[in-house]
N, C-alpha and C positions, 0 to 999 in steps of 0.2 A: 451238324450245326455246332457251331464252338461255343463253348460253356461258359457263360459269364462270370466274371464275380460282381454279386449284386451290393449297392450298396445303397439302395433307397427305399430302405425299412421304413421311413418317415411318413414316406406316400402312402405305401403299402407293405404289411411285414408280407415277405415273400422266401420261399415255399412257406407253402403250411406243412403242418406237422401232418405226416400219413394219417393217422387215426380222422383227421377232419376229413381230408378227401374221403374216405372207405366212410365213414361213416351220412355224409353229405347224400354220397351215392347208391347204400344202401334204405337210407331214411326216404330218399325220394321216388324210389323205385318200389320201397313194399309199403308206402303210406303220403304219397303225395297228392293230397285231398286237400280240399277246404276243410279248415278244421271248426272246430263248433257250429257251422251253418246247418249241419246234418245229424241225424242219431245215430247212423251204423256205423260199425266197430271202430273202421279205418280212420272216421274224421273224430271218432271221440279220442284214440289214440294219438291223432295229429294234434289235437286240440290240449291235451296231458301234456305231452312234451314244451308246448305253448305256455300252458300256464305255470309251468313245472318253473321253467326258465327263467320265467321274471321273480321267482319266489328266489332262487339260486344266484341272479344277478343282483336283487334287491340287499341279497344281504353282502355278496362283492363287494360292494358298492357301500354299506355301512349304513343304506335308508331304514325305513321302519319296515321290520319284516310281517308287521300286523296288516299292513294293506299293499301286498307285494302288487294289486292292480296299477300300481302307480308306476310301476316300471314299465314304460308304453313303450313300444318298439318302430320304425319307423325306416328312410331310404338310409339315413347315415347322420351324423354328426352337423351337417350343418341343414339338413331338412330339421330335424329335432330345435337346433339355437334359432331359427326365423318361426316356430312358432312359441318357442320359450317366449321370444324377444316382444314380439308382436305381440303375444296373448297378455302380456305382464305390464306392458308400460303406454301409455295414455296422452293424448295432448298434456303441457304440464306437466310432467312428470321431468325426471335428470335423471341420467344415469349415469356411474362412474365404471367407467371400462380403462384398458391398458394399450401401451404400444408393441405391447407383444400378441396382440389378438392375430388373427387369423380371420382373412375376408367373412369369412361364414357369423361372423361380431360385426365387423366393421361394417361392412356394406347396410345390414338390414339397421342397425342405428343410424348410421346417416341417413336411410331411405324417409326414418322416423323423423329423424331431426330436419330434412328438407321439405316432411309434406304431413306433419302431425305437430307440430309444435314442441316436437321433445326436445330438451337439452342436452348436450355430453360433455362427459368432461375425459379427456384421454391423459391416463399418466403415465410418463415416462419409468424407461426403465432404468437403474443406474451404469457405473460404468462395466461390470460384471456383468449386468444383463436380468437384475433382480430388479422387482420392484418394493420400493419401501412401505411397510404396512401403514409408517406416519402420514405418508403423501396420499393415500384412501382417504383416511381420518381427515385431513386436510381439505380435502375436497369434497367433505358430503355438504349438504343443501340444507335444507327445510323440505323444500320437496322431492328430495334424492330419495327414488322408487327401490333401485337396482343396483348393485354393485355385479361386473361380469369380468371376470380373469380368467384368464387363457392356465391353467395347471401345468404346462409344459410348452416351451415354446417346440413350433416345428423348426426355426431358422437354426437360434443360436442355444437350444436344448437347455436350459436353465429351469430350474422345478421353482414353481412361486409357493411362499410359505402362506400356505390357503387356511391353514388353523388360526392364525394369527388376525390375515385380513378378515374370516369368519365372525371373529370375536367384536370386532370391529362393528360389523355391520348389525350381532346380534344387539349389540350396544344400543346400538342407536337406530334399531328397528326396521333396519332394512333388509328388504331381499339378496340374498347371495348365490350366484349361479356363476358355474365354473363348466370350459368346456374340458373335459379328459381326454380327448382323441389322443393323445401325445403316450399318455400317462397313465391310459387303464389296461392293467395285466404289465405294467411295469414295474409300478411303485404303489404301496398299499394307501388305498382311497375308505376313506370312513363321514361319510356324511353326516354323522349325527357327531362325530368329535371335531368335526372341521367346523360345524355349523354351517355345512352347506345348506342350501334348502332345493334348491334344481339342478342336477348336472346333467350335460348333453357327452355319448360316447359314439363309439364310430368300431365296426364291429371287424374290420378288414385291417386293424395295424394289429400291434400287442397285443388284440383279445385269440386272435386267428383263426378271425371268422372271414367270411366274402366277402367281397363287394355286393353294395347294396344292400346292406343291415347298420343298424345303430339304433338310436332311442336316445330318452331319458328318460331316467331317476329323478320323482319329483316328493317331498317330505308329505305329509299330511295336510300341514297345515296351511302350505300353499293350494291358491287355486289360481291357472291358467285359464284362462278367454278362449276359446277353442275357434278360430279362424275359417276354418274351412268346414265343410260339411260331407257326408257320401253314405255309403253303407258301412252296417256294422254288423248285419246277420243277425241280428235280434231286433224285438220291439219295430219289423215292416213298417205297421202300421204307425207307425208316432211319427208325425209328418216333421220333425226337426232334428236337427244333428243331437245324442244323445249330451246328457251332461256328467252322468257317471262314468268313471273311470274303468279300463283301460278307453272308452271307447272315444271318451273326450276328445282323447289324442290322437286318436288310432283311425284310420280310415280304408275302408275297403279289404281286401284280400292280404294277408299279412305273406311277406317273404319264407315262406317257407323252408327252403333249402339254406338261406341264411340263419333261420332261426336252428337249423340241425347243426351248423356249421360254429355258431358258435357256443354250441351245447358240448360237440365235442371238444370246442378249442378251448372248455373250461375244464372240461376233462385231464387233456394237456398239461393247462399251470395249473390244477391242482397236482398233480404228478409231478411234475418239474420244480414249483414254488419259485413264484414271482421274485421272491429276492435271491433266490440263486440266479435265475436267469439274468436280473438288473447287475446283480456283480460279476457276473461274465461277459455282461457288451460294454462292462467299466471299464475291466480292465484292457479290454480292444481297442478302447476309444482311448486310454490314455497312451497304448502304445503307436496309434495315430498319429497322437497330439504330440506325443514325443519326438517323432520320427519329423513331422513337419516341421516340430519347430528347428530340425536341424538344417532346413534348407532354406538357405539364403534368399529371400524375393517372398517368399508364400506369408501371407498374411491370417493371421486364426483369430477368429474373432470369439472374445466371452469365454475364453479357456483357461484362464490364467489358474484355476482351480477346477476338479469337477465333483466336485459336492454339491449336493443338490442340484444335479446335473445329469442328462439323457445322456444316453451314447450316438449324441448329433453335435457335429464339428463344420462349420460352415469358417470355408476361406477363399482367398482369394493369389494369385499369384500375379504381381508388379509388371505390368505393360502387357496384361492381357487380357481380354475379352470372359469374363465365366463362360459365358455359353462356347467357347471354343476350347479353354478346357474342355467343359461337359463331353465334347467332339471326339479330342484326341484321346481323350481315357476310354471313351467308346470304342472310336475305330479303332486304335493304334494298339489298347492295352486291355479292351473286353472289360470294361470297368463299367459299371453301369450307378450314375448319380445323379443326383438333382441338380437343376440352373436357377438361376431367375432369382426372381421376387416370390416365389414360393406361397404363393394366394397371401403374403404377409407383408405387405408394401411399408408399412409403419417401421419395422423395423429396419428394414434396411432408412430407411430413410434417416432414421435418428443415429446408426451406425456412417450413414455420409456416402454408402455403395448406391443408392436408389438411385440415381440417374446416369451409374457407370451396371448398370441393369443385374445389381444384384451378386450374388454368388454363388461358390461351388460346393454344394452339403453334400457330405459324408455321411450319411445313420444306417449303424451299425444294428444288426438282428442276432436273432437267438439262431442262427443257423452260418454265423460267421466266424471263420477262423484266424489264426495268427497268419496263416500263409496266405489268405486275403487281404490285412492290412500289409504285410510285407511289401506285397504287388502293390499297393494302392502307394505305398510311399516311394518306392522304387520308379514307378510311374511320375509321379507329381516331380519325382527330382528331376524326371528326365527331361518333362514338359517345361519345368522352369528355367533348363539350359537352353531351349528352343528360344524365349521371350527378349524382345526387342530390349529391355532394360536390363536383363544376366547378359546379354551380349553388350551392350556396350562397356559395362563395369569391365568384362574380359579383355576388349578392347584398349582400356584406358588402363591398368594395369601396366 
């Protein structure tokens, strides 16, 4: 089979690091139990590495390391923000969110605001693709419950200054809850200096874990509405969903293989260190951004600097279709990227592509090289001389 070069680290960081796979594999073959539902050896050891994890994520992650139960684990990133979202805010209540959220915001606020009586308020992002910490402050309420920003966009990769809107909301006593999917095992997250108070992660990009792991990180002093109900292997007999933490959150049979999977992928970026890794797909991405901007047609969006910036390049090329890019870097050149509207429709929409269906992201992983981006531009040049608008300029020459 011919070997791609991947470049949609955004969805999913892919390969994982060896150490995950061997150890994923080993974890579930000599201890793949229900963990705390039982006393012998196997499920008390499954159940160790369980609690082990949220105490080692907890402090990741910058929460209080005094009640690591609060690091609840769950299917991913956006099962975690629908019960953030849901548990936290009320008929009456407002909530200020961004237009760089990601459906997994979007959707369960509107579901709120069409069938609960909640308000929103979405703010735009500037022309860079930042949003301003004043236009927060701007727009809180009287009854403004929540403040939710997206930490990293997936489209146009710009890092929001989350210390600042923090301060913001500590101000003036509100909630602050940030998704990380983008940005956790990228860029260093400190919840008690950001003033976050709940953040939702996603355990299958930059932490390099599976699919089918994530959670959140929730402060102490927050309390979430716990939505659903099921088993929790303790307390049988208590006929209602419990209200102590992890179990708040937490429901039924925990992922176990993903809970191993991101134990060793913490392994990993501690060996490695998060900020080497981030100034290695920096500078990939600017030799990306460099290389496109020298081809005539190809449109870069939110690049003009990448300071407080992912290694995710979202463009578009002049008389063509993204999803037919996405095609021909596939068939033609084994390029493997992202199309579309990217579960992120607000964005594109305030960028002007939303009903020309979006465009073609680039993100760039900790397992990419120079002679991947080379291909990736050498490609896009070749594809932009194929396009109905480089041909006519040729033409009219």
């Amino acid at each position: 089979m011919e070997k791609i070069i991947y470049l949609d680290n955004a969805a999913t960081a892919w390969p994982k690091p060896d150490n995950v796979y061997k150890f994923m594999v080993e974890f579930y073959r000599d201890m793949g139990v229900n963990p705390g539902r039982s006393g012998f050896d196997k499920a008390i050891e499954a159940g160790n590495i369980l609690e082990n994890l949220r105490k080692r994520l907890t402090s990741f992650f910058g929460g209080d390391e005094d009640t690591p139960e609060r690091l609840c684990f769950g299917y991913n990133a956006t099962d975690a923000l629908n019960l953030i979202i849901n548990g936290l805010l009320e008929s009456g209540d407002h909530v200020i969110t961004t237009n760089t959220e990601h459906n997994s915001v979007i959707r369960p606020i509107n579901h709120l605001v069409r069938d609960s009586d909640v308000e929103a308020t979405y703010v735009p992002f500037d022309e860079n693709g930042f949003i301003d910490p004043y236009e927060i402050r701007k727009a809180v309420r009287k009854n403004t419950k929540l403040v939710m920003v997206n930490h990293g966009s997936n489209v146009i990769g710009t890092i929001q200054p989350l210390a600042e809107i923090g301060a913001i909301c500590k101000e003036n006593g509100i909630l602050f809850g940030t998704d990380v999917s983008q940005t956790a095992g990228v860029v260093p997250i400190n919840m008690k200096e950001m003033n976050i108070d709940v953040l939702a992660f996603t355990g299958h990009k930059a932490l390099m874990g599976s699919t089918g792991i994530g959670g959140m990180c929730i402060r102490k002093h927050v309390e979430i509405r716990h939505t659903r109900s099921g088993g929790t292997g303790v307390r049988s007999a208590y006929p209602y969903h419990l209200d102590e933490y992890p179990y708040r959150m937490e429901y039924g049979t925990p992922n176990m293989v993903g809970i191993a999977s991101l134990w060793a992928g913490q392994d990993w970026l501690d060996n490695q260190g998060i900020e080497n890794i981030h100034a290695r797909e920096l500078r990939l991405a600017r030799k990306l951004v460099d290389g496109l901007r020298e081809i005539e047609g190809v449109v870069i969006y939110c690049c003009e600097s990448l300071e407080n910036h992912l290694s995710t390049v979202t463009v578009n090329v002049e008389g063509l279709e993204a999803g037919d890019v996405g095609i021909m870097l596939d068939v033609d050149f084994s390029i493997a990227t992202r199309t579309g509207l990217h579960c992120a429709p607000l964005v594109h929409k305030q960028l002007g592509i939303l009903d020309d269906h979006g465009g073609v992201r680039f993100s760039i992983g900790a397992f990419n090289t120079e002679d991947h981006i080379d291909a990736a531009v050498k490609a896009m040049q070749e594809i932009t001389m194929r396009s109905p608008a480089y041909k006519e300029k040729v033409a009219n020459k």
